[in-house]
Structure formats: C-alpha cells, structure tokens
N, C-alpha and C positions, 0 to 999 in steps of 0.2 A: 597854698590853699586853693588857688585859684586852680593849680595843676589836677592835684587830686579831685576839682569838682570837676575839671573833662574827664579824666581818667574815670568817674564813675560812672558818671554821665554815660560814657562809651560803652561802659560794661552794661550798665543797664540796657542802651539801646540795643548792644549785641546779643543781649541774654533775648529781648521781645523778638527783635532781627530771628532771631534762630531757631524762636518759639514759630514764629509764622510761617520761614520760611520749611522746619521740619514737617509741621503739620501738613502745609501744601505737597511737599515730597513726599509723605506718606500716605497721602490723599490720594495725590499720583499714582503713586506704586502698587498701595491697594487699587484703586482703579483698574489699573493697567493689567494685574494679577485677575480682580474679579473676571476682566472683557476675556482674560485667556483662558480662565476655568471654566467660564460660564459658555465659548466659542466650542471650548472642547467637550464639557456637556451636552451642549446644543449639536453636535455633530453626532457625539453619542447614541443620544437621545434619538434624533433622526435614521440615525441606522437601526434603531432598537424597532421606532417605528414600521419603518419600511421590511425589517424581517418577523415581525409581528405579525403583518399585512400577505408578507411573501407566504405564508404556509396557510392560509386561506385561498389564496386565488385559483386555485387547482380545485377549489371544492365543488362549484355550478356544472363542471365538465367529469365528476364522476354523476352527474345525473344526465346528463345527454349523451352517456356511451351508455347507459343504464338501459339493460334490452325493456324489463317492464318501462319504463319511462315510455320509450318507442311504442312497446304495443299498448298503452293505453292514450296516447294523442292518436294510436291506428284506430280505436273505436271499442277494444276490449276493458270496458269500464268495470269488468268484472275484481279488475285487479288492484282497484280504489284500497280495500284493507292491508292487502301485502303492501303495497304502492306509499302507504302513509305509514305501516309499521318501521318500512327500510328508512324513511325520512324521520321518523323519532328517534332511531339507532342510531343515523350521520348524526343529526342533531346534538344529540348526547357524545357520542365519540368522539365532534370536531369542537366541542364545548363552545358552540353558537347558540343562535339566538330565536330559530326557525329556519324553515327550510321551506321553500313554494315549488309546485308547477302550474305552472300559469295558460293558458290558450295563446293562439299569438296576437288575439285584441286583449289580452290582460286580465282575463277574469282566473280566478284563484279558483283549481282543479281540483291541486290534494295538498295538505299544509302539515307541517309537522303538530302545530300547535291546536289547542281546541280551538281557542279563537284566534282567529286570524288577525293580525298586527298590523298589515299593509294598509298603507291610507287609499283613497282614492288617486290624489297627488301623488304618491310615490309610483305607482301601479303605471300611472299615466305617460310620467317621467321613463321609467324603467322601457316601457313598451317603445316608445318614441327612440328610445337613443339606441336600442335593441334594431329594430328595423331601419335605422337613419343610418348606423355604421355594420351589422349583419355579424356581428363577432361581440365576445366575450366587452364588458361596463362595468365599471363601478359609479357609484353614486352615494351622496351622503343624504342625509335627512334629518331634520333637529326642527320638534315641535318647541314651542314655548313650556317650560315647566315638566320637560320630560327629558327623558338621557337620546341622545344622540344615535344613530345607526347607521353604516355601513352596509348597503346592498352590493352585491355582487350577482350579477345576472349574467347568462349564455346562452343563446337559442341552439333550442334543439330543430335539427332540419328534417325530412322526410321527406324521399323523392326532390333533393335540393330547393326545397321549400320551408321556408320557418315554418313551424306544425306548433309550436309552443316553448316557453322561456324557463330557463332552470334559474330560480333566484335565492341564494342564502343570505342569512341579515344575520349580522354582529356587532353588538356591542362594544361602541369606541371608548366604553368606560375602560378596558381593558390596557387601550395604551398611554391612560393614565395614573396608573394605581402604585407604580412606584413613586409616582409624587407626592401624593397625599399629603405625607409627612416634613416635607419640605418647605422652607419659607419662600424661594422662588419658583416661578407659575408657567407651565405651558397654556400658550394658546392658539386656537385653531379658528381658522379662517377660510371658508369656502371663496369661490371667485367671485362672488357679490358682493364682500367683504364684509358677511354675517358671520359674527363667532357661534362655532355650533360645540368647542368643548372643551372646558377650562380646568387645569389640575390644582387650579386654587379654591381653599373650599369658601372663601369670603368674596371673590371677584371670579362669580357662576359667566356662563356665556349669554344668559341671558340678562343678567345683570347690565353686564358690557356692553351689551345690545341697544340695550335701554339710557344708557349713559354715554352714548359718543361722543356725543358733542361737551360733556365734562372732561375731556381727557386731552389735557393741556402738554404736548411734544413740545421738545428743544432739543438743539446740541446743541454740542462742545466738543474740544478739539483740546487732547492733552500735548506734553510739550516733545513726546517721541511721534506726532505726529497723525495719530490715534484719535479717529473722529468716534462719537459717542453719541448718542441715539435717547432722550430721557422722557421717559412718561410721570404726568402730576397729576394725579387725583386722590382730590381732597388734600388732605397732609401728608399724603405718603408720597415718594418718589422711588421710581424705577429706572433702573438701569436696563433696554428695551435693547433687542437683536432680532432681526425679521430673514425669514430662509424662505423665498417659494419652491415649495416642491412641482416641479413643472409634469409629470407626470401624471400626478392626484390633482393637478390646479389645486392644490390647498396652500394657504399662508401660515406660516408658523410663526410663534414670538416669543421670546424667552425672556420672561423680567427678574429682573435678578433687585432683590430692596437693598437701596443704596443707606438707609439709614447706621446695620453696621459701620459702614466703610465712614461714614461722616463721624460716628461717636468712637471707631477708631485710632481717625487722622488725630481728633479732639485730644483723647486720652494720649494718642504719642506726642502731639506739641508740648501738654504739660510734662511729660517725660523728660521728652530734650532739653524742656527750659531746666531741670532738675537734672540730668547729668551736666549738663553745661555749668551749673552752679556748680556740683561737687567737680568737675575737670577743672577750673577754676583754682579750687580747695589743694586738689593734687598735685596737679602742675605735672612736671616734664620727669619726676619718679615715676608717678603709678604709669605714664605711655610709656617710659619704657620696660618698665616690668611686664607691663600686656605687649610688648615687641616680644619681647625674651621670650614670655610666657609661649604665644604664638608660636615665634619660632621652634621652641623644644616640644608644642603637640604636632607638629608639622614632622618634624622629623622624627618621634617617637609613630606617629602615625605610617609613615613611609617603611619606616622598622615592622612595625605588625602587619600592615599590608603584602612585607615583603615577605616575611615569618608563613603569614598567611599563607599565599600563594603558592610555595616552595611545600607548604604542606600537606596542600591539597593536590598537587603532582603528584608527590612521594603516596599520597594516600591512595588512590587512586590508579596506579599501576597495578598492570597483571603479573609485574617480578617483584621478587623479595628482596628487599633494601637491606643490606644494615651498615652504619655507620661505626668504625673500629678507630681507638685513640691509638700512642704509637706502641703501647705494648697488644696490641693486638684483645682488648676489651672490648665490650659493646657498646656506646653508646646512647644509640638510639636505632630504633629496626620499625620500618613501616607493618600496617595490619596483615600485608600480603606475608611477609616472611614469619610472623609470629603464628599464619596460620601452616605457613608450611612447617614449623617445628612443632606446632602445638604449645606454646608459652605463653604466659602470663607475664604481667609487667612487671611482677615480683622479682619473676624468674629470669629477666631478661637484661638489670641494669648492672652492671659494671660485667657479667659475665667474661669468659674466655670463651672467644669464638670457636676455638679447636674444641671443646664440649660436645659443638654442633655437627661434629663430623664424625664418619667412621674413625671410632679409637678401636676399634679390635684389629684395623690394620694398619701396622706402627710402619709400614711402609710408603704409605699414601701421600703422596707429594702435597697434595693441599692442608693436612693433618701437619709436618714437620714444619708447611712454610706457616702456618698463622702460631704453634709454638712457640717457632723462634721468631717472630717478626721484627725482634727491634735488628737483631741481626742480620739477616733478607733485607734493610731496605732496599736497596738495590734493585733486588729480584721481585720485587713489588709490583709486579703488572704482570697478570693471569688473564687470559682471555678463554670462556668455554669450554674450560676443562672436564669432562666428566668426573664425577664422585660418589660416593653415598651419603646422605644428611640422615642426624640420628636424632627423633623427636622423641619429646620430653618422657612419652612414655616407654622408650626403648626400642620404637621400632623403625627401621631404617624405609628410606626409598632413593630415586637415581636421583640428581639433580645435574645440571650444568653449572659451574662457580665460575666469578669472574672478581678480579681485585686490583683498587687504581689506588693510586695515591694523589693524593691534593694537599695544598699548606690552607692553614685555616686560624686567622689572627696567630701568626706567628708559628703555630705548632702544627705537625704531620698530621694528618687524619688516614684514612682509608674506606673508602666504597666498595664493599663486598656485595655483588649482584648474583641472587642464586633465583633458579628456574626449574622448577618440576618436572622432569623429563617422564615420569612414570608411564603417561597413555604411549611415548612416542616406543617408549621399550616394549611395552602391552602390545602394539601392534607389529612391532619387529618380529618379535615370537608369533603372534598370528601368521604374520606373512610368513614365517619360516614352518607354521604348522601345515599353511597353505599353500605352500610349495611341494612340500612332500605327500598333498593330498592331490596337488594338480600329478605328482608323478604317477601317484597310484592308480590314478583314473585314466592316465596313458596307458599303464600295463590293463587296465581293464579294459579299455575300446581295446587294444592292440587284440589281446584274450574275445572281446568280441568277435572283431574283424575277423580272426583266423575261424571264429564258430562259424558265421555267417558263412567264409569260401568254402568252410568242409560242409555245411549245407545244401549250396548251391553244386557243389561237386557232386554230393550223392544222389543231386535231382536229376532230372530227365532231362535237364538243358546243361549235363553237361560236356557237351560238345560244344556252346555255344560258349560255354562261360570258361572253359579251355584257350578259344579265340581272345579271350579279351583278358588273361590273367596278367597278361604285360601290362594292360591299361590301368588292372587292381593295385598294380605291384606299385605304378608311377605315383599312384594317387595316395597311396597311403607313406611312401617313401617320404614325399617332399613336406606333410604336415608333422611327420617323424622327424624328422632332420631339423624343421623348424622347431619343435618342442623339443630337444637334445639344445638346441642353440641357447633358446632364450630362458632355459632353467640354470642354465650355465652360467649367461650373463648375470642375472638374478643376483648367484652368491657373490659376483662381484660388488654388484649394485647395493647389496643388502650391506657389504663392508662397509663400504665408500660412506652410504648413509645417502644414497638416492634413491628417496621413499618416491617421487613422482614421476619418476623412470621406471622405478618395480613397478608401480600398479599399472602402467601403460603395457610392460611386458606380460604378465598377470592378465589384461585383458586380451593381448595378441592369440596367450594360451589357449584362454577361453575358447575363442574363435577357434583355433585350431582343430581344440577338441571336439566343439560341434560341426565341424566339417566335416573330420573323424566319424563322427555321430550321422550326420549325416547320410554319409558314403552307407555305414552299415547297417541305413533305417531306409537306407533305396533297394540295395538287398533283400532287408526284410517284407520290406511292403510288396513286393515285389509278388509272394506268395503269404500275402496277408489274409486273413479269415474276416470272410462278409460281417458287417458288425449286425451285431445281436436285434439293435433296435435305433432306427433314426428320429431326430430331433430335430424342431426348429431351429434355425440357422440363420444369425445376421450378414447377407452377403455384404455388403456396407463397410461392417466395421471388420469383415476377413478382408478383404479387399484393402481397407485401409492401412490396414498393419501390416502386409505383404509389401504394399508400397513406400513403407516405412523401410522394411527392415532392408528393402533394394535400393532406397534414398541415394547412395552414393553412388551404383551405376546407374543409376537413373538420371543423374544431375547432366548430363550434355544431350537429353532425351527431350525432344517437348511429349510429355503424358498428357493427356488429353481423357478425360472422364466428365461423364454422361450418364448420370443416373437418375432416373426419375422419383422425387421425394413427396411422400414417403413410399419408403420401397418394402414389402413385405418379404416375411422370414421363407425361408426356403428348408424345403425337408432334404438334411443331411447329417452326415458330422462334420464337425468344427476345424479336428486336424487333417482329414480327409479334404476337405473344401481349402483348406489354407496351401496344403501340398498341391492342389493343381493348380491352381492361382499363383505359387511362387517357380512352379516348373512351367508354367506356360512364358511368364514376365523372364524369366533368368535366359529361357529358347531367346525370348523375343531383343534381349539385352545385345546376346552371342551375335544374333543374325543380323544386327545394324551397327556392328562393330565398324566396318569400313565405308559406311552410309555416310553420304555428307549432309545431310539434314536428318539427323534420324527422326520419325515421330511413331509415337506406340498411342492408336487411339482406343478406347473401353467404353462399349454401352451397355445399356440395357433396356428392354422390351417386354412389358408383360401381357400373358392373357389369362382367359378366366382359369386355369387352373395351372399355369405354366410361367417360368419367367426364364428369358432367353440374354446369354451375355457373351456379348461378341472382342476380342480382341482381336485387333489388325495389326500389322506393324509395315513399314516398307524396305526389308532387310534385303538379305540375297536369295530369301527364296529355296526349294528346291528343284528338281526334276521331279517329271509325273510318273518315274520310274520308283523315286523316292519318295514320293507323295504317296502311295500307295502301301507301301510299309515303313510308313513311318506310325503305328502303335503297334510294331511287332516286336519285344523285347529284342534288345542287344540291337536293333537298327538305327545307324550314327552315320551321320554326315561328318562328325568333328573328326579331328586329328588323334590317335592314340594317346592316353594322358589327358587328354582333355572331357572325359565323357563316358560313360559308362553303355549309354543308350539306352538305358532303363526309364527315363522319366517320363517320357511319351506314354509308354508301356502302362506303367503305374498309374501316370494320369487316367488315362482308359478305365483302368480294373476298378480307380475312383469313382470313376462317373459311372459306372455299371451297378456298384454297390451301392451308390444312392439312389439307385433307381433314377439313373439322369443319361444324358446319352453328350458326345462330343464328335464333330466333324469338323475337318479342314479342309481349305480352298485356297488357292492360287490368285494374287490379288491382279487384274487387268495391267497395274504399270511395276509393279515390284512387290514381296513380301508374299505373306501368311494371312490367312483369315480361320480364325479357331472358332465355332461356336458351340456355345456350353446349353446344355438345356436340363434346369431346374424343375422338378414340382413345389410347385408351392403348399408351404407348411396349412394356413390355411385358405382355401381358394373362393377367389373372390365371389359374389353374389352379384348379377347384374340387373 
C-alpha cells in the first residue's frame, strides 16, 4: 500500500515536474524564436527604411543643378511661375510632400504648395546646419498632434557662395504603413530621445512622449545565454530591441507583445501534462511504433527525395533519355526525347525502341542492334553513332545514338542517349554551298583581274604597266595558290567533322578574296570618275575603322591620335576618304618595319573653313629624288611583289576629287610627314 502511495505520489509530482518544466521550455523556445524573428524583421525593416530614404536623397540636388533655380537666386524673378510649376511636377512625380527654395537667411522663395508648411523652427534649423556643414542635411520635425516630416535640404551655390537652399519635405508616415496591421510596433527616436513616429496605432509618439516616465524596463537572461530587453506599460508587456542608426542619429525600437508567447508556454504546459498522462497509458508499444513509424518516413522520404532529384536531372537535360528493359522496350523517356520523336505518354510505354528508328533501312546497325537486343548483350555499348530517328508523324531527322547498359535491382536496363544533329547537318551543307560560292567568286575576281590588266593595257600607261606585269602576276599568284590550298583542305575538314577549323579557313578565304578585291579596286580607282556629288563626311569615325581594320600591324606601333572634340564633318566621300586613310597607315606600317621604336603620330587642326590632318611616322624615309614622284603612278620604293605603286597615286586623284589637296615632307630626324587638307562640310562662323 504504502509502495503504490510513492509510486503515485511520483507520478503525480512527475506529471506537475513536467507540466512546469515544459511550459518554461516552451516559454524559452518561443522566446528565443520570437528575439530571432523579431532581430530578423528589425534588420529588415531597417534596410526597408534606409532604401525608402536612399531614393529621396538625390532629390534637393535636382534643384541646385536646375539652371532656372540659378537664374532666379541671379535676380530673374520673372521665372517664379515656371519656377513653382517644375516644383509641383517633382512634387507629384517623387510623391513627397512639398518642395521649397529658400534664400540663404531662410525665407521661403517658391514652394510647391499654396500654403507653405515650413515652421519657423524648421526653416531656422534647416539654415543653421546648411551653412555650419555647406553640403547636402537631413533633418526631422514632429509637432505635437501632427504626422512627422523629413526635410532634406542642399545649398545651391553661385559664384562659390550659398545664393540659396533646395529643401524637399516627406512624409515619415510612409515608412510605416506596412505595419499598421501588425501587433508589434516600430519606433522612432530622434537624438534627444523624443519619439517622433510610432507604427502602432494605440502607442502614437506622442502618446510615449507624454508617458515616459510610465514605462517600466527590465531584463532577463534566457538559459542559451540570450539577454532580453522588457518594456511594462500598464498591463501589457513588450518584448523591446533598440538599433541606433548612426547616420540618421535616429533610435529605433521594435516591440514585439509577449502576451502570445505567455498564453503559449500556458497552453503547451497543459499539453505536456496531457501527453505525459496518455505516454503513461501507452508505455513502451506506442515509442516504439513512433521509432518504427519515424524511421520508415525517413527513409521513404530519402526514397522521394532521391526519385526527386534523378528526375529533375533527366528532365532537365538538353538530350534525349530513354530508359529500355532487357528486351529492348521503353520504359521510361525524359520530356527532351518525346519532344524529339513527337510522342505522347500513350505512345511511349512498353514500346519497341527499334520503331524510333529508320525502319526503311533494314541495314542500319542501330535498327538490327536494338531488334535483337536480348541477343547483342554483349555488344551493348554504342557511342555517337549517326542515324535517322523517325517521329510519330513519319518524318525522319539525323540524330547521334548512344547505348550503355546498367544492372538495376537485379535485372539489365539500358540507357539509350539520342541528340539532334539536324542544325549541325543544315550547316555542313551551307558550308558546302559556301564553299562552292567562295570558288565561284575566285573565278570571278580572277575574270575581273584579267578585265582590269586588258584595261590597263589598252590605256596610255601602257608602257608603264608593261614594267610591273611581273609584280601583277606575283600578287595575284600567291592569294591563288592560297585559295587552291585552303578549299582543298576544307573538303578534308568538312569529312573529318572540324566545323571550327573550316570557318577559320572560310575566313582566311574571305581575306584572300578582298585582297584579290583589293589589288583590282587599286586598278580601278586608279582611272576612277570624279563623283557626281560630295557629302558630309565623319573623319573620326573613317579614321577609326581604318585603324581598326590595321589593329594587327599596328600592335608593335605606339599610334598616337590627336583630335580635337568635337570635330566637324568634312566635305567628301566615305570610301574615297577611308582609301587614303588606309594607303597612307599601310605606307606608314611598310616604312617602320625595321624601326626599333616605331611611332605613327595623327592630328588635326581646324580653321574657319578648312580642317588639316597630319600623319608623321619615323620610318626610313625616302630620297628627295623620290620624294618628288612619289604620287606619279607606278612610283615604288618596294621590292617587285611587294607593291604596285598605285596607292600614292590614287591617294592624290582622292584628294583632288574632294576638292582637298595632299603634300609630303621629309621628317628633321627620320620618316614622312603627309598632310591632308579638308573643306569643311559646314564652315564654321567666328
């Protein structure tokens, strides 16, 4: 008897024991949870603040770059209506609260508003910290029984003198209006430690104000070590966190009402005391059914997790999966392959793979191996075979196929990986239609080129063009020989399947051909027809693309450019102006080949109806034997093969047709001095 009264005895005290000690634990825990939801809000919040804040502060400094601004602190009071319309427009746009310009002793100029808002105290304040620090304030303001404001002011200067202060005022209701709804309260505390704006709508800041000395603080200190901050007024308690924002000097304070959290802990004590009674009732069946239990969602969970994951790969890939049992059926195929067949889910479970392939040719090694698959296992690993796949609606395209085998709880599976080849073909054939266009347009420069010398032969130079048909013959030999080479290599490359080799050679071509092009547009121009009618011309950006397109002999060059911005248009043509820009840089490239510090320097000079552009370089120069025809066609310093001698030439006949003129000079320690002279498109007014 006496046994069973401790043994009850114990249960009871364990069952009160457990009711206390849960409550307090869950007192705790909520606690503990409230400080860190409420820590993470409060940080929120504060950043919510400060970029609420941040996209205002820019606004006083569109009114002091504001040229009316300027000229009415100059004395042009004329512009008081425009002046106050632009400030009702900010106003509205930056959805503030007013907008002032002030004098720099404080008296209110032009205001957004009819009536003007600004107290005397504000106005006073505003002025003082404006001239005490001479840059950008803010400042707050909170009458008793009215909403709170935020001025932002910035002296406007003239002649480095404040002339007068730009101030916008906003409404701090703004950075409370997601609380409203809320049972816990921000508040706000200037540095004299006046609440000036509360997001609770029962504990106003003036309220608070008025109640200081009511508001009964304490900690406590939970058992992870967690100090806690409590505000008492009246019957209610708060759970209190305080941040200075050291920039705004404001105090912040976040109360959070601990009365949940107390009727809570309440309710979970009676809880605990009531599962503790039925654990009691259960005993050591129901923990271990909830072990068992646990354990099998734990590892069904780990199951779907894994399910999951695996499926989200397979779904998610840019190849086509499908999954084949050991007779070679389908079954399972990610979204990507069902879109490359075009099938439906109907269409696609137990299937026979071989369906999905060219059946009209009974030849096709990927067709007889998935056939007979139980046969082939062996031969069960395909890597990037070509094929044709045939979708649902009958029509075929290329694919790559690939097939592994794996064991899967006991039984064969197989991974069949197919891949679209279709653009990679589409562009094979382009390149092959592009190939046999780059040959045609060979025979056609070539068909040029021979028009061009039977030209030039039947003109009056030719005697001269006689002398230099070795030099025709070298030049167009060696970019022949090049394009014979690399169309050649091509149809290797095109076999092989080295797509980024062909377009490398493809672009070599290119080149070729415009050299080709080139050679039989130096030719042409040569006896080119004065153009009809000139146009303005950006030397600038001809200039810039020349030196673009010589980038690469340029790179052991220091260039050196000199233009005076902005530079006006010059009366010429485009490709006229680009071709002596790139014959004079290409001379200048040639002529500091064996220079040990090359430099190629470019300026320009204007006057009232002319603009003058000098290129120097410090190369090797000629003689003033050759200085003297050097813009006589067919006159070359170069080596045969190297040079035509036409570009000087052409240069000239350029500048003559723009009505420009060009002269060169012998530089004092080495080099050329070329200078160009422009008319200007339109001439300046002085």
């Amino acid at each position: 008897m006496k046994k069973r009264v401790v043994v009850l005895i114990a249960i009871v005290m364990w069952l009160f024991v457990s009711q206390w000690a849960g409550k307090e634990l869950v007192r705790q825990w909520q606690t503990s949870r409230s400080v860190v939801d409420a820590q993470q809000h409060f940080l929120d919040y504060i950043g919510d603040v400060r970029r609420a804040l941040q996209r205002f502060y820019h606004l006083p400094y569109l009114l002091t770059s504001n040229n009316h601004s300027e000229r009415f602190l100059n004395g042009e009071r004329s512009l008081y209506s425009e002046l106050r319309r632009e400030l009702t427009l900010l106003d509205k746009a930056a959805n503030t609260k007013g907008w002032y310009l002030l004098s720099a002793s404080g008296d209110v100029l032009v205001s957004s508003l009819e009536n003007e808002a600004l107290s005397e105290q504000d106005l006073d304040a505003i002025v003082e910290q404006i001239h005490a620090q001479g840059e950008g304030v803010a400042l707050v303001s909170k009458a008793k029984g009215a909403s709170p404001f935020f001025y932002l002011a910035a002296p406007v200067y003239l002649d480095f003198g404040i002339a007068g202060i730009a101030v916008v005022q906003i409404n701090l209701r703004l950075l409370t209006e997601q609380w409203l709804l809320s049972s816990d309260a921000i508040l706000f505390q200037n540095q004299r430690g006046h609440y000036f704006l509360s997001s609770h709508p029962t504990l106003t800041a003036d309220e608070l104000n008025d109640r200081l000395s009511e508001i009964q603080q304490s900690q406590a200190t939970l058992r992870d070590g967690t100090r806690l901050q409590f505000w008492q007024l009246e019957q209610r308690r708060f759970l209190a966190q305080t941040i200075v924002l050291d920039d705004l000097q404001w105090q912040l304070t976040y109360l959070t009402d601990y009365q949940p959290i107390q009727q809570a802990s309440s309710r979970a004590g009676w809880a605990i005391l009531l599962a503790n009674f039925v654990l009691l009732l259960v005993g050591v069946i129901a923990y271990q059914r909830h072990q068992k239990s646990l354990s099998n969602q734990r590892i069904q969970r780990l199951l779907d997790e894994s399910r999951q994951r695996m499926s989200q790969m397979i779904n998610k890939t840019h190849v086509g999966l499908l999954l084949l049992n050991g007779h070679g059926e389908i079954e399972d195929l990610n979204p990507m392959a069902k879109r490359y067949f075009s099938l439906s889910d109907s269409m696609s479970k137990r299937a026979p793979a071989w369906q999905l392939f060219d059946t009209g040719n009974a030849a096709s090694t990927t067709l007889q191996l998935l056939r007979n698959l139980p046969k082939h296992r062996d031969l069960a690993e395909v890597s990037a075979v070509e094929t044709m796949g045939r979708r649902s609606d009958g029509s075929q395209f290329p694919l790559l196929f690939s097939l592994t085998a794996f064991p899967w709880h006991g039984e064969l599976y197989y991974l069949a990986t197919v891949l679209d080849i279709s653009k990679r073909k589409k562009a094979e054939q382009a390149l092959q239609k592009a190939n046999q266009e780059l040959a045609e347009r060979v025979e056609e420069r070539t068909a040029a080129l021979r028009s061009a010398q039977q030209e030039l032969i039947e003109s009056s130079k030719l005697a001269a063009l006689g002398r230099m048909s070795s030099a025709i013959t070298h030049e167009l030999n060696q970019p022949l020989t090049g394009l014979k080479t690399l169309l050649t290599s091509n149809e290797i490359l095109l076999e092989r399947g080295e797509m980024a080799m062909l377009q490398a050679n493809n672009r070599l071509i290119h080149r070729l051909i415009d050299r080709m092009g080139k050679m039989t547009s130096q030719l042409k121009s040569f006896a080119y027809q004065k153009p009809d009618q000139l146009c303005p011309v950006s030397l600038p950006d001809a200039l810039q693309e020349t030196l673009r397109i010589y980038q690469a002999e340029l790179a052991p060059i220091d260039v050196r450019v000199r233009l005076p911005h902005p530079l006006a248009n010059v009366l010429g043509e485009e490709q006229r102006l680009r071709q002596v820009l790139g014959n004079l840089i290409a001379n200048a490239v040639d002529a500091m080949k064996n220079t040990a510090q090359p430099q190629l320097m470019i300026s320009a000079t204007t006057s009232a109806t002319e603009l003058t552009l000098t290129l120097s370089d410090n190369g090797c120069g000629v003689s003033e034997e050759q200085l003297s025809q050097m813009f006589e066609p067919f006159a070359t310093s170069k080596k045969i093969g190297e040079g035509l001698g036409l570009g000087l030439s052409i240069t000239a006949n350029n500048m003559r047709d723009m009505q420009g003129r060009i002269a060169v000079n012998k530089n004092a320690s080495a080099g050329l001095t070329f200078t160009l002279t422009f008319l200007l498109a339109e001439p300046s007014i002085s």
